[in-house]
C-alpha positions as CSV (number, residue, x, y, z in Angstrom):
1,X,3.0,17.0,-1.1
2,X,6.6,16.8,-1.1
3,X,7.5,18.8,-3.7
4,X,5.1,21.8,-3.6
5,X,5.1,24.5,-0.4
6,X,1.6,25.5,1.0
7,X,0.6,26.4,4.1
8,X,0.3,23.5,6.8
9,X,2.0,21.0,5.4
10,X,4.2,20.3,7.9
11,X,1.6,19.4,10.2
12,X,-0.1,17.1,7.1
13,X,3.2,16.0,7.0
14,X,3.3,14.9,10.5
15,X,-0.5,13.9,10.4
16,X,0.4,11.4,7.7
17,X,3.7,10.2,10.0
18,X,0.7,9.7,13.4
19,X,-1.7,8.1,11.2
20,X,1.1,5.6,9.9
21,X,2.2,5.0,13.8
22,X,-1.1,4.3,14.9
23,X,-1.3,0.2,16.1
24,X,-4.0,-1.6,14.0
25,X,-5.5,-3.3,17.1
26,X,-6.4,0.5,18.6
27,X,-8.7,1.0,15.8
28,X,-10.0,-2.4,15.8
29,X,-13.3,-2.1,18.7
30,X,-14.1,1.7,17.1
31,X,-14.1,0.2,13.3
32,X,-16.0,-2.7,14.9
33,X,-18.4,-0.9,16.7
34,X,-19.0,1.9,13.6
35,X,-19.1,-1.1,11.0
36,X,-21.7,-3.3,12.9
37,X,-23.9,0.2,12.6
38,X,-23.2,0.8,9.3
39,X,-23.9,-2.4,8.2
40,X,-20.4,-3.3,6.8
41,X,-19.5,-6.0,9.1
42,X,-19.2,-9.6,7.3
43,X,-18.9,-7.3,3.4
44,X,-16.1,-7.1,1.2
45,X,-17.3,-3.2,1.1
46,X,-16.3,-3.1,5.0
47,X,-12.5,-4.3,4.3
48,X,-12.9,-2.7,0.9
49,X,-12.5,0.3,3.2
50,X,-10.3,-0.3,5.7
51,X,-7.3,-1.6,3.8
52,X,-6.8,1.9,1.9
53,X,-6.9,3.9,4.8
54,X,-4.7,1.5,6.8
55,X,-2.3,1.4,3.9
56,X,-2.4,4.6,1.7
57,X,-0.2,6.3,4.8
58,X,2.1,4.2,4.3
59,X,2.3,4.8,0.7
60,X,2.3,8.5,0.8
61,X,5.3,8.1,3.2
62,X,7.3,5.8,1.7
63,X,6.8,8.1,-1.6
64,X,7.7,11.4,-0.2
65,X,11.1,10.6,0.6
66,X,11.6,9.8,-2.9
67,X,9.9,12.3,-4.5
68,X,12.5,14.9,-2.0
69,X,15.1,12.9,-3.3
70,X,14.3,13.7,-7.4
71,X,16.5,16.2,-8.3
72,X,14.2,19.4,-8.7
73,X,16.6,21.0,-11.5
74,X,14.7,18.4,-13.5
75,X,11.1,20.1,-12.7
76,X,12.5,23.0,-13.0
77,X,13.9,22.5,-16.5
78,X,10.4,21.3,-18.0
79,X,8.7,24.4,-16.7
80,X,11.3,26.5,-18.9
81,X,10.8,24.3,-21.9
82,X,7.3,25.3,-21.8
83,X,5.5,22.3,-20.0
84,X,2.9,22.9,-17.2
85,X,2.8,21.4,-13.6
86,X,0.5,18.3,-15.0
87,X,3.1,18.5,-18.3
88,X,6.1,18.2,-15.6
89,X,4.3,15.8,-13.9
90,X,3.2,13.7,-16.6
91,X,6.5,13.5,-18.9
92,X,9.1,13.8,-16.0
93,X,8.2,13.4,-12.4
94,X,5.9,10.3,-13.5
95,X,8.3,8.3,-15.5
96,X,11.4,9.0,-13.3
97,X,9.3,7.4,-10.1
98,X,7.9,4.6,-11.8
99,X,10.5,2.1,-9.8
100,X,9.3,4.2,-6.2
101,X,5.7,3.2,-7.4
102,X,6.3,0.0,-8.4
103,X,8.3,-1.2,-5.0
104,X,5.8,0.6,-2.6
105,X,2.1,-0.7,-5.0
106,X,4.1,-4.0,-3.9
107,X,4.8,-3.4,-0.4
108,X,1.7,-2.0,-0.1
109,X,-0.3,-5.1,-1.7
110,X,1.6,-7.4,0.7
111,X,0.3,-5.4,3.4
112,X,-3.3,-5.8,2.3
113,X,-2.9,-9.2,1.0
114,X,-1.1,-10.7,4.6
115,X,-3.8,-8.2,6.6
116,X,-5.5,-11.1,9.3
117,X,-6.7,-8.9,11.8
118,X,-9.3,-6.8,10.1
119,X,-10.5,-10.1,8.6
120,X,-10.8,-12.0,11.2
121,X,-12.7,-9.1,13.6
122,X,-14.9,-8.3,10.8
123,X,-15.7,-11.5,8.7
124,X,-18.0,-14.3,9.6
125,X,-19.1,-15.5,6.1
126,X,-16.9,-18.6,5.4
127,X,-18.1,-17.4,1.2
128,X,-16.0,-14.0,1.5
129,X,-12.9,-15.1,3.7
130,X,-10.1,-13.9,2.4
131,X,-7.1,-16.2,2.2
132,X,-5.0,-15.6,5.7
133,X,-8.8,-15.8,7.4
134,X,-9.4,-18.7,5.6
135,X,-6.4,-20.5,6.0
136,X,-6.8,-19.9,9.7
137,X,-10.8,-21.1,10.0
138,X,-9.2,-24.7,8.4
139,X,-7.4,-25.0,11.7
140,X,-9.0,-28.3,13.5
141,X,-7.7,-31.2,14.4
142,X,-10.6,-32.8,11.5
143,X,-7.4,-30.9,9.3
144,X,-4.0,-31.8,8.8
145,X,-1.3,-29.7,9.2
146,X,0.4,-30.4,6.0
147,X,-3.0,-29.2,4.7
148,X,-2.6,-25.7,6.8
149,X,1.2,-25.6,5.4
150,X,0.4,-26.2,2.4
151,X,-2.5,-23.6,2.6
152,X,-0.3,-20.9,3.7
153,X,2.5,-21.8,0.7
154,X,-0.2,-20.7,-1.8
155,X,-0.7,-18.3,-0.1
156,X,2.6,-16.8,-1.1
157,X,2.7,-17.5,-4.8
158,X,0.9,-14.7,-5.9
159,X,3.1,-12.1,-3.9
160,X,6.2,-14.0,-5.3
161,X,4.6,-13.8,-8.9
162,X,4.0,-10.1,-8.9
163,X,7.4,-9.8,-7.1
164,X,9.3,-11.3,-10.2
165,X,6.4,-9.1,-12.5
166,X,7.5,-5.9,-10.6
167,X,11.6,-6.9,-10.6
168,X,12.2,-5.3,-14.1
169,X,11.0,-2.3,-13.2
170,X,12.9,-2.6,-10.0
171,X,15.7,-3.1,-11.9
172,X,14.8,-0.6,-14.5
173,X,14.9,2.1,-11.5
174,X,18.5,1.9,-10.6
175,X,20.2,3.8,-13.3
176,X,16.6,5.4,-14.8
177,X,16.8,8.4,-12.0
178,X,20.4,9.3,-12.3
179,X,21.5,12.3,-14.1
180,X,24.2,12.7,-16.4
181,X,26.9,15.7,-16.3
């Protein structure tokens, strides 16, 4: 999308920019109201769907910015040396954006994985809370609140784990893009 020209994409362009601005809580009663006839309220199926759609915007905006920003002399010189679009893709574009990919699949699980709101409209099950809903259904005064602080630490070990997974190729993506004269 940011690379190739076809007819309307500035106004997919934009569409993806709206859908990104949208407030989760406007879409909350309609996704209620459509779930509870779908029979997805209180699944894993339900959020299953909503987390994608809330966060793939995101994704695809965060991404085109970078994707403008490759240098398209690159593309251009694997098309002469005989490689297709899915060749130029594939051997080029793809390994040159694997940082872009790797800092927004995080930013982008962090989004999902600190989602409450969704959760805690559509969820009733105690069995398939996930952790934030969870975390928040402990709070009583049967449970301590070092029990609720230390609930919500654990809750940020696996983000900090896939963090320091994800920081080589962080890392890896500062001088990986640059080209050479």
């Amino acid at each position: 999308m940011a690379r190739l020209r076809f007819p309307g994409q500035a106004f997919l362009n934009r569409s993806i920019l709206m859908i990104y601005m949208v407030p989760a809580i406007v879409l909350v009663i309609p996704l209620y109201s459509v779930f509870s006839q779908l029979g997805l309220r209180n699944t894993l199926l339900g959020l299953l769907i909503v987390y994608p759609a809330t966060t793939v915007p995101v994704a695809l905006y965060m991404l085109q910015g970078y994707f403008r920003g490759l240098p398209p002399e690159l593309e251009e010189a694997g098309l002469m040396d005989g490689l297709g679009r899915f060749g130029v893709i594939r051997k080029i574009t793809l390994p040159l954006s694997l940082p872009a990919l790797a800092s927004v699949a995080l930013y982008v699980f962090m989004i999902a994985w600190n989602e409450f709101l969704f959760a805690f409209m559509f969820l009733d099950d105690p069995g398939i809370f996930t952790l934030a809903r969870g975390v928040v259904a402990l709070d009583s005064s049967e449970v301590p609140r070092q029990n609720l602080m230390a609930g919500a630490v654990v809750a940020t070990v696996p983000i900090l784990m896939i963090f320091l997974w994800f920081e080589r190729f962080l890392v890896q993506g500062l001088t990986a893009g640059s080209v050479k004269g």
